[in-house]
N, C-alpha and C positions, 0 to 999 in steps of 0.2 A: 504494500500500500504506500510507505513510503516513496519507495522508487516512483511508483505512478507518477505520484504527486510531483515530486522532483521531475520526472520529463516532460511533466503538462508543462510546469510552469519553466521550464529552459526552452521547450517547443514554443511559446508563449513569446518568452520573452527574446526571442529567436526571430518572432515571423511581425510584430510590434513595426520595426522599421520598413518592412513592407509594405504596410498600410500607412504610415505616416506621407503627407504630402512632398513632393518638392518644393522649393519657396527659391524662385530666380530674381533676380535684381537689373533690371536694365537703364542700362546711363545712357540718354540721349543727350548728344553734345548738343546744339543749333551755335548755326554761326551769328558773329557780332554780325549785328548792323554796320552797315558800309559809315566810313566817314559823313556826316553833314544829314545822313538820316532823320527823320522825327521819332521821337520814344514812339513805343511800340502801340500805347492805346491814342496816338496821337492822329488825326487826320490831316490832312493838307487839302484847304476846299477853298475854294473863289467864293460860292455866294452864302454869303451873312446866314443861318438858322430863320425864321420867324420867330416873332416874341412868343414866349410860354404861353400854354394853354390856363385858361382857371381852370383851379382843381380844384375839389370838395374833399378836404381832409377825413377819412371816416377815423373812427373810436380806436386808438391802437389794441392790438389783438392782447399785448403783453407790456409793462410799464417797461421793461429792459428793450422793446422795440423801439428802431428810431425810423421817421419817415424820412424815406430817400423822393423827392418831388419828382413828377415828370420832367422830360426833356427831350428833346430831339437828337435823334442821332442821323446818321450819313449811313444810308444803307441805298442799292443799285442806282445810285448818281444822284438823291433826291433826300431831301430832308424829312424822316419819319419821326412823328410823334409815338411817343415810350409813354405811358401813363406810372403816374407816381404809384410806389407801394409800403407799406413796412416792412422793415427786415429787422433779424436779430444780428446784433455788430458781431463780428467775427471773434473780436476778442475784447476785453476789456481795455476802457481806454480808446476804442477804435475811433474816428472821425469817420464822415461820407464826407468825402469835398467832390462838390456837383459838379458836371461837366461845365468847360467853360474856353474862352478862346485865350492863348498864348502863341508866345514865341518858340520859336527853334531858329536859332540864326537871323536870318533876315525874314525869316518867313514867316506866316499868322499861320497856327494849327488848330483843329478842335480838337481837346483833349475831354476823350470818357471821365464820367465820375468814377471816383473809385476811391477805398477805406484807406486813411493813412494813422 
């Protein structure tokens, strides 16, 4: 009975790493941006946004939500209105800083909102 016991549990602890997953790690390089590039949520556009839509603020779902407002984005050559929502901040401390126009060089770009 002994012995039994003893093979179950070396069969056991024998065939354990067979059923365990493998767990692979992939590193994807991406190249820099060429010199004189715009960051990467930043667009390069000629005509101005339209001014913001009204929005009608609703009841936040959760006091730790913060409302990020609509805005326009650059989507197939044309400026689409995005409607405002709440979200929960990513981390503590996080900011939304809403999209908005800047520089890159000599250039005007629109740059996406996003958490800082």
């Amino acid at each position: 009975m002994k012995h039994s016991l003893l093979t179950k549990t070396l069969l056991i602890a024998a065939a354990v790493p067979l059923f365990a997953g493998c767990v692979t790690r992939e590193v994807v390089y991406q190249p820099a941006p060429p010199p004189g590039a715009p960051p990467p949520n930043a667009v390069v556009v000629d005509p101005t946004p339209p001014p913001p839509q009204v929005e009608v603020i609703p009841v936040a779902p959760d006091p730790t939500y913060v409302w990020i407002g609509g805005s326009y984005g650059w989507y197939g050559g044309r400026w689409v209105w995005g409607p405002g929502r709440w979200a929960p901040r990513p981390r503590v401390g996080a900011v939304w800083v809403g999209p908005h126009w800047g520089y890159h060089g000599h250039r005007r770009v629109w740059v996406g909102g996003y958490w800082h």
